[in-house]
N, C-alpha and C positions, 0 to 999 in steps of 0.2 A: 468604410470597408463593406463592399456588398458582394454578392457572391450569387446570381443565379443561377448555379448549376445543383443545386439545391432544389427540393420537390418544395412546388411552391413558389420559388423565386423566394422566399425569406431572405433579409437581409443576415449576416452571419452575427452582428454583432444585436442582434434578435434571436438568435438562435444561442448563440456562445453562452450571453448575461448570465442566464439560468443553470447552465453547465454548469458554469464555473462555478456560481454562486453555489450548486447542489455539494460539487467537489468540495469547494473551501468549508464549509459547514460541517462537512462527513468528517475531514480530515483535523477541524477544529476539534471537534469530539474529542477527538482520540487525545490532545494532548492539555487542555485546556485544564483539566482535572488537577495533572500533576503540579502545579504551583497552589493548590486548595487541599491537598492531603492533608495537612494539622486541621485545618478549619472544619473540613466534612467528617473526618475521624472523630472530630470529639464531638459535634454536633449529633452525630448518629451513633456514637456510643459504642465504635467498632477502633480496629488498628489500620495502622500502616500496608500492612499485608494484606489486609481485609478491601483495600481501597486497587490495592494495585492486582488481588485479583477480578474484579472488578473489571478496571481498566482493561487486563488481559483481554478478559473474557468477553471485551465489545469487541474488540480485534478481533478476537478465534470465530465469533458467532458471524462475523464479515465473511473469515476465511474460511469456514465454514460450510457456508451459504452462499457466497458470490456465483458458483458454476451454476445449480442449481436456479439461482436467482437470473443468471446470464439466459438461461435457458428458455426461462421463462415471458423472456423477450418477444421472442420468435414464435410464442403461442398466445400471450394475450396482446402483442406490440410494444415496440418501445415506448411509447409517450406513454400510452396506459401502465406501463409497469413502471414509470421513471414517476407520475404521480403517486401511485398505490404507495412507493415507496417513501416520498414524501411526506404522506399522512400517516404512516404506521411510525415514522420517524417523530413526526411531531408528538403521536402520543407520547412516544416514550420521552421525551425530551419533559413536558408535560407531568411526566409521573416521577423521574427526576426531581421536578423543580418543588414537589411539595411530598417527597419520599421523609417518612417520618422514622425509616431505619434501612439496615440495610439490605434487606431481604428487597424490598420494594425501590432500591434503587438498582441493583441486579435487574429486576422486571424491565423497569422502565430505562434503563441506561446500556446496562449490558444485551438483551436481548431486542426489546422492541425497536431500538434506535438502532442496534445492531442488523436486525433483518431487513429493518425499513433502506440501510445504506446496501446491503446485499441485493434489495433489488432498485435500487434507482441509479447505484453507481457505473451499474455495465452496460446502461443505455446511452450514456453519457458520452461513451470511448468509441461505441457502435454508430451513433448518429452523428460523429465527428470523423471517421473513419469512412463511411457513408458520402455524406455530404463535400469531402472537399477531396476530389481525385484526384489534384496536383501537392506532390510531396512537399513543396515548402509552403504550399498553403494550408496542407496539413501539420506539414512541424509548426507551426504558426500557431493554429489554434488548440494542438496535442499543446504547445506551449503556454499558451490562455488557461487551456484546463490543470495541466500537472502544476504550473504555477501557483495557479489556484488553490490548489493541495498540499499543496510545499507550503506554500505562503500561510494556509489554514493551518496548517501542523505546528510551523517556525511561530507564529504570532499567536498563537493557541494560548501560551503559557503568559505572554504579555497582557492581553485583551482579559485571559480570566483572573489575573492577578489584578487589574484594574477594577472588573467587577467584583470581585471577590472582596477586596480590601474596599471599595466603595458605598457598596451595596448589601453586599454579602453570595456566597457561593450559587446560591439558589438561582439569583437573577442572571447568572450565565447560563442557566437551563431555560428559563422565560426568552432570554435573546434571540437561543435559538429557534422558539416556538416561533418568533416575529415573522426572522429570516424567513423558515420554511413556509410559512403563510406569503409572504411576499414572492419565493420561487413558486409555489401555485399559481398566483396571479400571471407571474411573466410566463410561466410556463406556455398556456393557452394558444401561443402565438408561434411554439415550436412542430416542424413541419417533421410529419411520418409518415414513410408510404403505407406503413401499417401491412398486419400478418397478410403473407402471398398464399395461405395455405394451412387447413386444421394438421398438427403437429404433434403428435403422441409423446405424452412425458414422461421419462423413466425415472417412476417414484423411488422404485426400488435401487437404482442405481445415487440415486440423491443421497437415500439415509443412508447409503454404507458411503457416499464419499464422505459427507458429512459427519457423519459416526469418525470414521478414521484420522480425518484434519483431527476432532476432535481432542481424541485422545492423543495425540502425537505432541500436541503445543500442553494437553494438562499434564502431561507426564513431565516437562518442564518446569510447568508451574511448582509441582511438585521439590522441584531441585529448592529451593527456597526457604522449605521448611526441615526436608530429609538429608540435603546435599544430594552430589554426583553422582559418588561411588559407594561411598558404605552409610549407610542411615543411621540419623545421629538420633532415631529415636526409634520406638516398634512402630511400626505402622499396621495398623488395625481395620478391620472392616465387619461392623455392625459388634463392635465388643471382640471379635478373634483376631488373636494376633497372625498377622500373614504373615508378616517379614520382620523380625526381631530387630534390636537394636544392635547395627553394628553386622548386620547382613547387609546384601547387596542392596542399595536404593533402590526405595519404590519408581523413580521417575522412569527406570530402564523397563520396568512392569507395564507401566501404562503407555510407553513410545512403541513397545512390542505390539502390547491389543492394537494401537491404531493401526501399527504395522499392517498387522496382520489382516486388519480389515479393508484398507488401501490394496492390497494384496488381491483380495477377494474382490475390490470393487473394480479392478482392471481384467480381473476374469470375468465378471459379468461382462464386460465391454466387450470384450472379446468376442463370448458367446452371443452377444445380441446383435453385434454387428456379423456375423457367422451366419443366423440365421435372417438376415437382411432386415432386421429392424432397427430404428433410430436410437443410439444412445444417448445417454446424459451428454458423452464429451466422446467424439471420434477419437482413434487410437492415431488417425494420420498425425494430429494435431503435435503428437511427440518425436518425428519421424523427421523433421525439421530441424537441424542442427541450428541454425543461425537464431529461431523462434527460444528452442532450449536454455540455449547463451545467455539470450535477452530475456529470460524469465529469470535466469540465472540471476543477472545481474540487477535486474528488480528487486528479490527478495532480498539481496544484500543491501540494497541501498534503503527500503523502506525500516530494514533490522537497526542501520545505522542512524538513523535520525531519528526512530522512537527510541531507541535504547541511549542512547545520548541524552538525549533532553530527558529522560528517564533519571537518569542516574544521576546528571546535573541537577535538577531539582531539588533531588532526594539529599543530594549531598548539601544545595541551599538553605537547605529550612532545617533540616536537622541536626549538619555539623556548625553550620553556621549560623543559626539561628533567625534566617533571612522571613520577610512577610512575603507573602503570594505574591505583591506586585512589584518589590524588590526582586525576587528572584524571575519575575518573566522581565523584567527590566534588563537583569544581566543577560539573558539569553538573547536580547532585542542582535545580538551579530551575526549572528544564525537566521534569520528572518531578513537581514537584510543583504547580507550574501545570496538566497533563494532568489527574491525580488529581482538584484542584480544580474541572474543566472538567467532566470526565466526571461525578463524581459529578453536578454540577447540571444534567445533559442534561436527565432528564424535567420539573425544576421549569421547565428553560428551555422546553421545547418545550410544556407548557401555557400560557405566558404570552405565547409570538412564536409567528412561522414559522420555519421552518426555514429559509427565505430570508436571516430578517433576522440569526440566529443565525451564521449562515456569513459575509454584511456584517463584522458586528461582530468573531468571529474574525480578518477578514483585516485589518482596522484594527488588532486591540491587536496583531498579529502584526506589521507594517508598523513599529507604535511601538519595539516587543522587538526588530526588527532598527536599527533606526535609534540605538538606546540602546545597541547592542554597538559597531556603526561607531563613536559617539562616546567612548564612555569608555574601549572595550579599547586598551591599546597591551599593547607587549612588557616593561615591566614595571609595569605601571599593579598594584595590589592586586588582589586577587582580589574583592573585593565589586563592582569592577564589572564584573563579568562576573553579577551576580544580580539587577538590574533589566531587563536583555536577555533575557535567557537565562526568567525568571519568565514573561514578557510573553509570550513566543515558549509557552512554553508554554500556557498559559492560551487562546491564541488558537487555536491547532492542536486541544489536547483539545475546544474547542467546538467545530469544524467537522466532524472526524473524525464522528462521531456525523452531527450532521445530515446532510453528504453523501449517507452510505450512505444514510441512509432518504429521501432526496427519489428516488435512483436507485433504490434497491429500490423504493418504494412508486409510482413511474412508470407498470410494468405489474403484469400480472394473474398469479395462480398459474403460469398453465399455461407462464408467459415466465420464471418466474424461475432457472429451471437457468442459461438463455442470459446472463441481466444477469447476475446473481452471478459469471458467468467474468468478461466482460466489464470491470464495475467491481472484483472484485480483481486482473486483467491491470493496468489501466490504473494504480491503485493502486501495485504494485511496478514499473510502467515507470515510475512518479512515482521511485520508490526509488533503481531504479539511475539514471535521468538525475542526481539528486541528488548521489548518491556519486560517478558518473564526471565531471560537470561540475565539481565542487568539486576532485576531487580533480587533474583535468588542470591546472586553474588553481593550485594549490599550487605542482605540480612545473612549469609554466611560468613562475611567477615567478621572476625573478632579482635579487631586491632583499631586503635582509633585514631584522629585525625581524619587526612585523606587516602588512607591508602586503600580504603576499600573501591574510592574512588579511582583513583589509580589502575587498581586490578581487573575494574570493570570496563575502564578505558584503553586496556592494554588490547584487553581480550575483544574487546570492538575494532581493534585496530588490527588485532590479525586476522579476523574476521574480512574486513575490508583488503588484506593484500591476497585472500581467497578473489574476491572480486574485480583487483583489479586481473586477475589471472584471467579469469571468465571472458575482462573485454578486449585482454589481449587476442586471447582465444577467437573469439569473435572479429577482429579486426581482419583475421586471414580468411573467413569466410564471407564477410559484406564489406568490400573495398570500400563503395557510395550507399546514399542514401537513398530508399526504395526495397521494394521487394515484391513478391509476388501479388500482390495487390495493386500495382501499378502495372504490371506487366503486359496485361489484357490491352490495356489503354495505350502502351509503347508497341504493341507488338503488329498494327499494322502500318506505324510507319517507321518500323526497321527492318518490314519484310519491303518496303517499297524502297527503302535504300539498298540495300541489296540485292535489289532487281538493278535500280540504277548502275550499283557500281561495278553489276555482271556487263551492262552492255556497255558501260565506260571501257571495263577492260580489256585489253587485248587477246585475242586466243591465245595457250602458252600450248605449244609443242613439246612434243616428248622429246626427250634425246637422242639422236641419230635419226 
């Protein structure tokens, strides 16, 4: 598979290797943890809670970070910023693997591997987006990457429960030092035309979006310890009670400040693009219905597959008494559903839309969660947990793929620094809502067996017919595959067909 229309002539599958590999690694992160909660918990002398905000909090510092990070593209370069990012990743991965509590796996787990995938992740969608201007040789390798991701996320819990139980937890933070030293090496080889032009950063628009994502996913986090609606305990700040126990939840507290700060960082936008300077994220970028839909339907499908394997985990080891590599064993249907998805992205995307792709995804997905609610109890056999779990898969690795490309291929070259933040921001704010929603409703339940399971499954699964609403939605605005990003390239040989078919046809007379 080679591809000269690439700067450079690079072969694609010299280009691709490292993508994918940087994707699968990012996306391993995020879930590989959750089959080592008992092991890293007791090891480091903290909880359950303590682990999963943790986990949160590498997803929120993605979603956080990723526009910002995306930005940054287009002023130090993609290849430059897709390394940078690799090495800030590695430490943290690094500081992870010999964190002797939990303050210092926060550092090194939540944040520094955190920033490091905020900035390597949006070079990734950019120099794929870039490089291949025919749409099914882009769903091809949008489908190599999101694959990739899917495939890192669904095998995440398998591969760490393997090291975990073989080695012990630490040595799946040494793995990924390996990898990430090995994508450095291949990296070298990947071709950038590199910055067209010095690019002024909008610091100031970074912290307030930044700031606002922020608080918007900890005010969730919050639901976990407070509840929803009314707080099942005081909550406090520096010793004063703010909000008593049995007033309205704090989480509604902290989803306002983000509010409100989000609020304030679309006014900045506003005003800076007003006065003709460059912002963090153009305002056209939302002005796009069809682009909207498809972030839409992102962030539901990334919520569904962390929160899922979230929950499943949670409910393996702790109602069930399962080992790390037992319980990524049971999840192995879900990874191999993705797998099966992914690979058939390009066949799929010659023969539908991408519309109807993402449809179909959220149905077999809708079926796979309806199939766990029914069969799983607390000691039902383990086979049913692999018609759900398969289902869930298979539907996820089809949309993944399409997604991205309906919202990459939305706009033109010179927009795509700004979407690439944008849809992988929105992407791991899919992530953590996923983890932190699931996870509050665990530790809110007070009922035992599986029903807490159940509850969190439910509520995923209305979640997802939110979703599939979104692609129906979107089905009546993107018939085919494509979009403004190919349009350039179609548009002077549809202005030469209808030149043709004006002198084909006949002159038509008026009546009388």
């Amino acid at each position: 598979m080679t591809d000269t229309s690439q700067p450079g002539g690079v072969s694609a599958r010299t280009m691709i290797l490292p993508l994918a590999l940087a994707q699968f690694i990012c996306s391993y992160a995020a879930t590989n943890m959750n089959v080592a909660i008992t092991s890293i918990a007791k090891d480091l002398h903290t909880t359950v809670l303590g682990l999963q905000a943790t986990i949160t909090l590498f997803t929120l510092t993605m979603a956080s970070l990723m526009i910002p990070g995306s930005k940054l593209t287009a002023i130090w370069g993609r290849k430059r910023c897709f390394v940078a990012g690799l090495l800030v990743y590695g430490i943290g991965a690094l500081l992870g693997a010999f964190a002797p509590g939990l303050g210092v796996m926060i550092l090194g787990y939540s944040f520094l591997e955190g920033i490091g995938s905020a900035l390597l992740i949006p070079p990734i969608y950019i120099l794929v987006t870039v490089a291949f201007t025919d749409i099914r040789q882009r769903a091809r390798n949008f489908g190599v990457v999101s694959g990739a991701g899917g495939l890192g996320a669904a095998a995440g819990p398998l591969i760490g429960g393997v090291i975990t139980s073989a080695v012990g937890w630490r040595w799946s933070f040494i793995a990924q030092v390996l990898v990430v030293a090995s994508i450095v090496l291949l990296s070298r080889r990947i071709a950038d035309p590199g910055v067209t032009g010095p690019k002024p950063f909008d610091i100031e628009g970074a912290v307030l979006c930044g700031a606002g994502l922020f608080f918007v996913v900890l005010g969730i986090l919050q639901s976990s310890k407070y509840g929803w609606f009314a707080a099942r305990e005081s909550f406090s700040i520096g010793g004063t009670v703010v909000i008593p126990k049995g007033g309205v939840s704090p989480v509604w507290l902290f989803v306002a400040v983000g509010a409100a700060i989000l609020a304030w960082f679309f006014g900045h936008i506003w005003s800076r693009e007003k006065k003709g300077r460059e912002p963090l994220l153009p305002l056209r970028l939302f002005r796009d219905r069809t682009s909207n839909l498809g972030l839409g339907t992102q962030t539901i499908q990334w919520l569904i597959m962390q929160g899922t394997f979230f929950v499943a985990s949670v409910f393996l080891q702790e109602v069930r008494g399962y080992s790390a590599i037992k319980t990524g064993l049971v999840l192995t249907p879900a990874t191999v559903g993705i797998l099966i998805a992914s690979a058939a992205a390009e066949r799929f995307a010659k023969r539908h839309s991408q519309p109807w792709i993402i449809r179909v995804g959220f149905a077999v997905t809708v079926i796979g969660l309806v199939l766990l609610v029914a069969l799983v109890r607390e000691k039902s056999p383990i086979i049913t947990f692999v018609p759900g779990l398969f289902l869930i898969g298979i539907g996820v690795g089809a949309m993944l793929t399409s997604s991205v490309n309906v919202v990459q291929s939305a706009f033109p070259e010179a927009d795509q620094d700004n979407i690439s933040g944008l849809s992988r921001s929105v992407s791991n704010l899919g992530s953590s809502l996923g983890t932190a929603m699931a996870g509050s409703i665990i530790a809110a339940a007070a009922v035992p067996g599986n029903k807490s399971f159940a509850l969190s499954i439910v509520i995923i699964l209305a979640i997802t017919l939110v979703g599939l609403v979104l692609a129906l939605l979107l089905s009546q605005q993107q018939a085919v595959s494509g979009g403004r990003a190919d349009s350039t390239a179609r548009a002077a040989g549809q202005r030469t067909g209808r030149d043709r078919s004006v002198r084909r046809r006949p002159a038509r007379t008026s009546p009388g």
